[in-house]
C-alpha positions in Angstrom: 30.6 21.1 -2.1 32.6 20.9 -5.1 29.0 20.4 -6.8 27.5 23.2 -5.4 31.0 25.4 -6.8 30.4 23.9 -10.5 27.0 24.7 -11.5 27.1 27.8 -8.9 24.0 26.4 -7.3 24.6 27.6 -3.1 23.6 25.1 -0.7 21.6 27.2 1.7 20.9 24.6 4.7 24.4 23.7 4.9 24.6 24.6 8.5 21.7 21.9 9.4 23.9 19.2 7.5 26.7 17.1 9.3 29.2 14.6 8.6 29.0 11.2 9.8 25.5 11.1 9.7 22.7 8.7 8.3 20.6 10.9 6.4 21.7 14.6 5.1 19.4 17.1 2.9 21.0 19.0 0.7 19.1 22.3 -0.8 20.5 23.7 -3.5 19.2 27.3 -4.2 18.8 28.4 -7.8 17.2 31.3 -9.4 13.8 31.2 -10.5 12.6 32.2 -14.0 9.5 32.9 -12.3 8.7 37.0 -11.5 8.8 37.4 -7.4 5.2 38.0 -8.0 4.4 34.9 -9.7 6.4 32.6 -7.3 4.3 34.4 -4.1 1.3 33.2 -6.3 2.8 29.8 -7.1 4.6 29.0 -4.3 3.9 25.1 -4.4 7.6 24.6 -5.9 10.4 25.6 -3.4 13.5 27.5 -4.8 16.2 25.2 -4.6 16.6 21.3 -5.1 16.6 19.0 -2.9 19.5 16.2 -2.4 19.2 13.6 0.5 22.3 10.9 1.2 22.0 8.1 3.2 24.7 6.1 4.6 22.4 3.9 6.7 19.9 2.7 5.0 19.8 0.5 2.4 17.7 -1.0 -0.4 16.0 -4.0 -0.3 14.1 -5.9 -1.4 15.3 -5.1 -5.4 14.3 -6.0 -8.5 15.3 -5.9 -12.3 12.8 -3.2 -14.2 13.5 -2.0 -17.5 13.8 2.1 -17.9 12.3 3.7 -20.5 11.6 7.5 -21.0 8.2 9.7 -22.1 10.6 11.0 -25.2 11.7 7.4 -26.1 8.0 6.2 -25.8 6.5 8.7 -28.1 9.3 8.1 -31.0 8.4 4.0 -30.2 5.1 4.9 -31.1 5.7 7.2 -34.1 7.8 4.1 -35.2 11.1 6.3 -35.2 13.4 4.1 -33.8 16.4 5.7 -35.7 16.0 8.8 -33.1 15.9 6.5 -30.4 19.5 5.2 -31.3 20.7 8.6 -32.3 19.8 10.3 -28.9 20.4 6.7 -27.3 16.6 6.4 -25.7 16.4 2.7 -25.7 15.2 1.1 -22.3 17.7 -0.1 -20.4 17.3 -3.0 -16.9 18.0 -1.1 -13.2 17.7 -2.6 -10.3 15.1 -1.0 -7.9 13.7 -1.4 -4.4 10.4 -3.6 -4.8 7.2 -1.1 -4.5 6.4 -3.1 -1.6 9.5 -2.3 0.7 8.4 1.9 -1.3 4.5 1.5 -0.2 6.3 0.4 3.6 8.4 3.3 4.1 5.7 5.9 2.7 3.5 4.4 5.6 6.0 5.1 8.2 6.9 8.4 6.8 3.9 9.7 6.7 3.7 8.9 10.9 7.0 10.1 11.1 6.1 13.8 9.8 2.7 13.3 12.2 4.8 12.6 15.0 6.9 15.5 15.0 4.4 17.6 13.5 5.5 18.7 9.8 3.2 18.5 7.4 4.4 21.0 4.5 5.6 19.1 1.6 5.1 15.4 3.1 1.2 14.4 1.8 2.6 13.5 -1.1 3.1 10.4 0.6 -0.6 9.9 1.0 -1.2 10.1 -2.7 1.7 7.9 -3.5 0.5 5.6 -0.9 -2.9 6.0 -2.4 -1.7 4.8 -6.0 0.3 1.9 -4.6 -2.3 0.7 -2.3 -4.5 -1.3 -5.0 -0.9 -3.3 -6.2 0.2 -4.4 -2.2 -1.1 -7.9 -1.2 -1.2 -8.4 2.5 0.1 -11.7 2.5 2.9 -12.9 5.0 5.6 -11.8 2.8 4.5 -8.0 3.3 4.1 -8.3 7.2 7.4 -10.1 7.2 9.1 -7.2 5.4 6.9 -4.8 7.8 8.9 -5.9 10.7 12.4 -6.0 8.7 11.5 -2.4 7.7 10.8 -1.5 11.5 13.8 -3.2 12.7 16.1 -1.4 10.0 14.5 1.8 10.7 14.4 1.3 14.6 18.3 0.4 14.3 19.0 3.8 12.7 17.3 5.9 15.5 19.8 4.0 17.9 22.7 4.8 16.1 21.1 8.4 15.6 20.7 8.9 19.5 24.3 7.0 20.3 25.4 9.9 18.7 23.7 12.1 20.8 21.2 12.9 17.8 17.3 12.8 18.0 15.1 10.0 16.5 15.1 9.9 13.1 11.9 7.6 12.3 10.3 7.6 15.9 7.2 6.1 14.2 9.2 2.8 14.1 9.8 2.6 18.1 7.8 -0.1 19.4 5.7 1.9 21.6 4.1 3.4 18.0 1.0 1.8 17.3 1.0 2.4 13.0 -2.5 1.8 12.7 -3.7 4.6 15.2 -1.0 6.8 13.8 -2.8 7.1 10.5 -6.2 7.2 12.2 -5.0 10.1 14.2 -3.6 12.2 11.8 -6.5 11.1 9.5 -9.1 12.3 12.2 -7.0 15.6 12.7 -7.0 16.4 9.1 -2.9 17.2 9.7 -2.3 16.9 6.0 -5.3 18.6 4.5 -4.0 22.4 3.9 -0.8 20.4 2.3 -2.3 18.5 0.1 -4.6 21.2 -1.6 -2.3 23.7 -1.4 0.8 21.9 -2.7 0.0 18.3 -3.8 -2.7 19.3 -5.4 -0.9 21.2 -8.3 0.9 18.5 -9.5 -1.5 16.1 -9.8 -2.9 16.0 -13.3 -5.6 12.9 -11.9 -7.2 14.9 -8.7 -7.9 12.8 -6.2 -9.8 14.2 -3.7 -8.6 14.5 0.1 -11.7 13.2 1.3 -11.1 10.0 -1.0 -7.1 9.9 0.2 -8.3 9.1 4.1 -10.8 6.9 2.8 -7.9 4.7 1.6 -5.6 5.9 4.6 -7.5 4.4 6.4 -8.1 1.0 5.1 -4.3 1.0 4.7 -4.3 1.4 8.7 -6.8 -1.5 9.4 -4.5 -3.6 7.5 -1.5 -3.0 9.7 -0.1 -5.0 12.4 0.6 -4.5 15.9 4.0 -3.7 16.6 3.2 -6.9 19.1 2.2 -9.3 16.4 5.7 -8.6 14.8 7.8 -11.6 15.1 11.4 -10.5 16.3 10.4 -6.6 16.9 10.6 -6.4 20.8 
């Protein structure tokens, strides 16, 4: 809140946030430069930015990547590298959650929003999913972290419902077959008006929708059965 106060940014869904809680989403409203009639035209980018906490979950796998920036690369490449220590745009290491454990959640998000039936905003999953698919090898260390990802997940909705809260990610009960999840939605064509009407702007590398199922659902044929899963009863 105090936030919120300092850069005069309101949160608007504050009534929908609550303390205690796994995950929170935070909207910041701000005031566009944009003419009304221009936003009603453009309408792919929401008003306010969006801040989610979460108290539950946790990364892992990590690893070390180094950090660069689009400035710093450009003044590497014009050989400047007295701006780069001026305006202090050297690379630096961060630890990050392994695209692997990334490409994992993206698949069960993108049930999730199937499952209860919200598409707007959410098929940017399928093009991220559609990038990372070509770097995953399905090898047992990916099903392995499947099913740590599904328990981790799974143990969230518990806490979520001990609290007298809905499921959170009710793709990752073990009644949820993952594989015809994607077919489904694929087949219903649940993401389509998202991803041309939103998604699509941002993407500078258009891939068509058609072409996004087609990898869907090869993703899907390569996932287990929640039965296969060792340790995920």
């Amino acid at each position: 809140m105090s936030i919120s106060a300092e850069f005069q940014l309101p949160i608007d869904n504050i009534s929908d946030t609550e303390s205690n809680r796994d995950l929170n989403s935070y909207h910041f409203r701000y005031h566009s430069v944009f003419s009304e009639d221009e936003i009603s035209l453009f309408d792919a980018i929401p008003e306010y930015v969006k801040v989610e906490t979460s108290l539950g979950s946790y990364a892992f796998p990590t690893e070390t990547r180094q950090i660069g920036n689009y400035i710093g690369d450009y003044l590497k490449f014009r050989e400047r590298p007295d701006l780069i220590e001026q305006f202090q745009l050297e690379e630096f290491p961060m630890k990050l959650q392994s695209i692997e454990r990334t490409f994992i959640d993206k698949i069960f998000a993108s049930c999730d929003y199937y499952i209860i039936q919200n598409a707007t905003r959410h098929s940017r999953h399928l093009y991220d999913l559609y990038k990372i698919a070509p770097l995953i090898s399905y090898n047992d260390d990916f099903y392995c972290l499947f099913t740590q990802v599904r328990v981790h997940r799974s143990e969230m909705n518990g806490k979520e419902i001990q609290r007298g809260r809905k499921s959170i990610f009710p793709s990752a009960e073990p009644n949820i077959s993952i594989s015809e999840t994607i077919k489904k939605y694929c087949r219903d064509g649940f993401y389509a008006k998202d991803y041309l009407d939103i998604t699509g702007h941002f993407l500078n590398d258009f891939i068509s929708y058609d072409d996004i199922l087609k990898q869907m659902l090869v993703i899907a044929d390569k996932m287990p059965d929640y039965k296969d899963q060792p340790g995920f009863e």
